[in-house]
C-alpha positions in Angstrom: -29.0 -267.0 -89.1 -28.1 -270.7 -90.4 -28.1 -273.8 -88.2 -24.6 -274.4 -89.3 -23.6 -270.4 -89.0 -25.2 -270.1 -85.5 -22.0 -270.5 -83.0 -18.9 -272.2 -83.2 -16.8 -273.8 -80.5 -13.2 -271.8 -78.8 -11.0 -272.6 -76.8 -10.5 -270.9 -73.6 -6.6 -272.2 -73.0 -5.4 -271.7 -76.7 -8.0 -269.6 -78.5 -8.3 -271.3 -81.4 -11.9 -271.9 -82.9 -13.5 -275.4 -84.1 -16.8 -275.7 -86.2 -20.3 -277.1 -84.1 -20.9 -279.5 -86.7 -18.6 -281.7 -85.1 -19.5 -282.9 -81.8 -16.9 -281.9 -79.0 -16.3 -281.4 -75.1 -12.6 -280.7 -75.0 -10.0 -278.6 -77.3 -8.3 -281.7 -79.5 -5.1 -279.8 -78.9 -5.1 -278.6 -75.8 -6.9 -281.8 -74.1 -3.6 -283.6 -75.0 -1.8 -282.1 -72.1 -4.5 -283.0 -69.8 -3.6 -285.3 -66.6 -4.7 -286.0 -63.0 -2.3 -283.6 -61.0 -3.8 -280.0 -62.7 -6.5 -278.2 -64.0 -8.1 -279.1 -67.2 -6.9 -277.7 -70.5 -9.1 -277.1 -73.1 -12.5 -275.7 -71.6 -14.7 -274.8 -74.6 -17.4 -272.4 -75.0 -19.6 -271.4 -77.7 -19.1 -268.5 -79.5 -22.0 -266.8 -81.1 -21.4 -265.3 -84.6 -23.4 -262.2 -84.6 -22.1 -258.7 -83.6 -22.7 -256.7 -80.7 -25.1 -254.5 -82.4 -27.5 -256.8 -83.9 -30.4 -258.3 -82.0 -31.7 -261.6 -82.7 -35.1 -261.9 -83.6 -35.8 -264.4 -80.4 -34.1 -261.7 -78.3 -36.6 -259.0 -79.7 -39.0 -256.9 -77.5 -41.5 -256.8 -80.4 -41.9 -260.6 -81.0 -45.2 -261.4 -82.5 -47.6 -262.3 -80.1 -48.0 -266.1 -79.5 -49.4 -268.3 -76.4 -46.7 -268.3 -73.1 -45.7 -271.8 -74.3 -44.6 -271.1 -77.6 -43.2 -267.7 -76.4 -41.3 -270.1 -73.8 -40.1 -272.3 -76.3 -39.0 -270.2 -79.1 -37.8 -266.8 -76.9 -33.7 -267.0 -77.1 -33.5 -269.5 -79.1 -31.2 -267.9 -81.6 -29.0 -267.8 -78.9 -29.0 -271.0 -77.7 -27.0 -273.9 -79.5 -29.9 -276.1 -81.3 -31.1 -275.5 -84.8 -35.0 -275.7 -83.1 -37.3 -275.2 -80.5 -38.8 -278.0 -81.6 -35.7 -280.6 -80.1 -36.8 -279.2 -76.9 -38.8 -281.3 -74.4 -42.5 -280.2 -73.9 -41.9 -279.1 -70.4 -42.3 -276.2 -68.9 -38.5 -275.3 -67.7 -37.5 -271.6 -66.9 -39.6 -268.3 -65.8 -39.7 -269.7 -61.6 -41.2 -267.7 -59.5 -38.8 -265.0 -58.2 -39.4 -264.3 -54.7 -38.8 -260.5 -52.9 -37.8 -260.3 -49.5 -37.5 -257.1 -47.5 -36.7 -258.8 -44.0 -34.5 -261.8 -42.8 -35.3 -263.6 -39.5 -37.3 -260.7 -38.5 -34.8 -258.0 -39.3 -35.0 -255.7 -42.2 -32.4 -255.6 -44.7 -30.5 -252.7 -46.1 -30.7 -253.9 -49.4 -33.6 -255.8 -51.8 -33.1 -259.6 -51.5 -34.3 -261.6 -54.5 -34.7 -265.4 -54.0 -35.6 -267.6 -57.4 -37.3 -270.8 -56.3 -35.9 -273.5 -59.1 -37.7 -276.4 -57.4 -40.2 -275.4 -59.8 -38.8 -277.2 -62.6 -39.8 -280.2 -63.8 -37.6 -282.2 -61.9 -37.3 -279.7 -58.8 -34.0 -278.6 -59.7 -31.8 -275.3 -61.8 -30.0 -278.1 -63.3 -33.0 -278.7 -66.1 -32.1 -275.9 -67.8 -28.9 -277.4 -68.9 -30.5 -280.9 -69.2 -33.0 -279.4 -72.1 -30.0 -278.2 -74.0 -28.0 -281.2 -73.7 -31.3 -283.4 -74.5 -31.7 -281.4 -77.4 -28.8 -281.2 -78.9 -28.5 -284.8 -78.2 -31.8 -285.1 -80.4 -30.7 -282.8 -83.1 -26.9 -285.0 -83.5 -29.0 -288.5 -83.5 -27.9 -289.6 -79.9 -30.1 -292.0 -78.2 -28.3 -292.1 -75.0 -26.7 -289.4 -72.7 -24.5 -290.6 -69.9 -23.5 -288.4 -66.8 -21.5 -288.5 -63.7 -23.5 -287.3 -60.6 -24.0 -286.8 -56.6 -27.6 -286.2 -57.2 -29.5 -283.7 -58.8 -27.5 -283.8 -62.2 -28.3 -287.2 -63.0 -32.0 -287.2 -61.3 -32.5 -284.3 -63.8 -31.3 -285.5 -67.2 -33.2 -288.9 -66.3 -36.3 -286.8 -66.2 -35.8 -284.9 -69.2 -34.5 -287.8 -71.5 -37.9 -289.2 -70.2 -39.6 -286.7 -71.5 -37.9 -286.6 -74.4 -37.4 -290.8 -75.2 -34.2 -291.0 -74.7 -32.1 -293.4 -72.0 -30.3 -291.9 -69.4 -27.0 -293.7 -67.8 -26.1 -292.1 -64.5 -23.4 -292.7 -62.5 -23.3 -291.9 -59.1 -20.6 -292.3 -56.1 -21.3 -294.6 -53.0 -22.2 -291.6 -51.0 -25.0 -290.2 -53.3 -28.5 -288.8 -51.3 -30.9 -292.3 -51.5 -33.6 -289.9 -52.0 -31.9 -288.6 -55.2 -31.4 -291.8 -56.2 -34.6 -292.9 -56.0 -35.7 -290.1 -58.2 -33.7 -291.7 -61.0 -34.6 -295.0 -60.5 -38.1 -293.4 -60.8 -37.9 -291.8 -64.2 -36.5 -294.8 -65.7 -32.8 -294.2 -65.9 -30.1 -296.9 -65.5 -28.5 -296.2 -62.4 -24.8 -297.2 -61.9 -23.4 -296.8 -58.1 -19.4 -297.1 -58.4 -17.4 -297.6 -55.6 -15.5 -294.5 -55.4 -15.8 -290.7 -55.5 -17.4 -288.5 -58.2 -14.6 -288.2 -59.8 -13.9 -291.9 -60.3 -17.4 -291.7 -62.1 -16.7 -289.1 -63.8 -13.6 -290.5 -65.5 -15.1 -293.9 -66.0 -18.9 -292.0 -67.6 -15.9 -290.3 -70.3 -14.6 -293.6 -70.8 -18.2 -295.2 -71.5 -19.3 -291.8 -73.6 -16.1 -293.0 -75.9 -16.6 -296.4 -76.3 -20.1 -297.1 -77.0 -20.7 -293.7 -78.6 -23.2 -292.0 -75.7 -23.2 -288.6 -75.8 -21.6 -287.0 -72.3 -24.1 -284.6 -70.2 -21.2 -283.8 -67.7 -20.4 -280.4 -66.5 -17.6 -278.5 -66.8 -16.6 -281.7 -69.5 -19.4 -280.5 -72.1 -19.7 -277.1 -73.4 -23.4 -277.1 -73.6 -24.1 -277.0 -70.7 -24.0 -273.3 -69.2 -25.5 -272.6 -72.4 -28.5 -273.9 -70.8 -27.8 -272.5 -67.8 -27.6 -268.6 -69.0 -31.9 -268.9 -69.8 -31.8 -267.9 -66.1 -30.8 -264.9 -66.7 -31.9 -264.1 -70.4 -35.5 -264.8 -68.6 -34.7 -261.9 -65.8 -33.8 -259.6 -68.7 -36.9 -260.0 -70.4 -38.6 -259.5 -68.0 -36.9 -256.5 -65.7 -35.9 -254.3 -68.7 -34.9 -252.0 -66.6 -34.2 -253.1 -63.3 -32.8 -256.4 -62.5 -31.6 -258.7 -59.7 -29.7 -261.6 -59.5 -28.0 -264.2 -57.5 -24.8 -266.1 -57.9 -26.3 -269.4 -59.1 -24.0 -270.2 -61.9 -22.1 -266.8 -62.6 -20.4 -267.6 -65.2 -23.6 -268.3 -67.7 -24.9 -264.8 -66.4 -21.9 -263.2 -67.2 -22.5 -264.3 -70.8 -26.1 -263.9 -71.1 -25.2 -260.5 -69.8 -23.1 -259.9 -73.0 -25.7 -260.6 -74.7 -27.4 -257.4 -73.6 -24.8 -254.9 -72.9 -21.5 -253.6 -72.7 -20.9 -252.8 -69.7 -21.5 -254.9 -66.5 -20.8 -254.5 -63.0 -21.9 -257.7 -60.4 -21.9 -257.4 -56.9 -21.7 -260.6 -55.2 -21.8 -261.4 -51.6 -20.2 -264.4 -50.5 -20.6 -265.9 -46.6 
């Protein structure tokens, strides 16, 4: 499978596809109609063009063996949206320790009770996993800067990875960002710019500043890559509980698509407080 073949952008308002050699975060068409008052139009996601019944060779039970690094590096990676795992910072990110609990407060539960303990990532947060893919793609398109909007952990993540990785991080953050999270930014070497508003007044004005001096835009829900990163959490699980999995309702929607990935049918119980 190509680099330029791997996936290609759709549309989830219109349908209509658009090629990943262009870099995008919004249907042209759709995005047109976009304003304050509703919803955004123009969501894109990345379509993967191989059919049901083939099985990547990342995806492969029999992969040759290689050291837990490389296999960490390389395992899904023809499902991910970078031509290498080579873009990829050298961290370890992914395969947290996943915790079983038969009891709560003393009381045993009628049901097995997974918890996945994230702060294990480089940066002590899930949101690394969609940081590396950004980062990476970012590396792979000949961006030197990403810029994001964040209340915390977003932006204290991609400044940890773009560290890693060389790159400069822009976050912007609302006045009533955590001081600790902001001092974990501040830390890794990331410009940090407070505006004096809500996260959605940074997030507006981060698009705005992605356009004009041509950074690329880490934002989620705004760029497309980003539950591509996320759906490792769950492509890891499969790997390694062929056949009996648990889950949790940590970003559903890039479980539901790694899920795809896998098989046909899907059933997800999810309780909610």
């Amino acid at each position: 499978m190509t680099s330029t073949s791997k996936f290609q952008y759709q549309c989830a308002t219109c349908g209509k596809t658009w090629q990943q050699n262009q870099v995008l975060y919004l249907c042209p068409n759709c995005s047109k109609e976009n304003n304050n008052n509703t919803p955004p139009k123009g969501v894109l996601k990345a379509v993967y063009n191989y059919q049901p019944n083939e099985v990547p060779d990342s995806c492969s039970l029999s992969m040759p063996m290689m050291k837990f690094e490389e296999l960490q590096m390389n395992q899904f990676i023809d499902l991910l949206p970078i031509k290498s795992s080579e873009s990829l910072p050298k961290l370890k990110i992914g395969n947290t320790p996943l915790y079983k609990y038969n009891q709560l407060d003393g009381d045993k539960l009628p049901f097995e009770l997974y918890l996945k303990d994230d702060s294990q990532n480089p940066t002590y947060s899930f949101k690394d996993r969609a940081s590396s893919i950004v980062s990476a793609y970012a590396k792979e398109k000949g961006f030197d800067t990403i810029v994001a909007a964040s209340t915390g952990n977003a932006g204290s993540s991609l400044a940890g990875i773009c560290a890693a990785q060389g790159q400069k991080a822009i976050i912007l953050v609302p006045e009533t960002a955590p001081l600790a999270k902001l001092t974990q930014i501040i830390m890794y070497g990331a410009t940090l710019i407070p505006i004096k508003g809500t996260y959605d007044d940074a997030f507006d004005l981060s698009v705005k500043a992605s356009e004009e001096f041509g950074w690329y835009n880490r934002n989620t829900a705004y760029n497309p890559l980003t539950i591509e990163g996320k759906k490792r959490l769950l492509l890891n699980y499969l790997s390694n509980w062929i056949t009996k999995y648990q889950t949790e309702y940590l970003s559903l929607l890039a479980m539901v698509l790694s899920f795809r990935v896998f098989t046909k049918a899907l059933k997800i119980c999810l309780i909610w407080e």
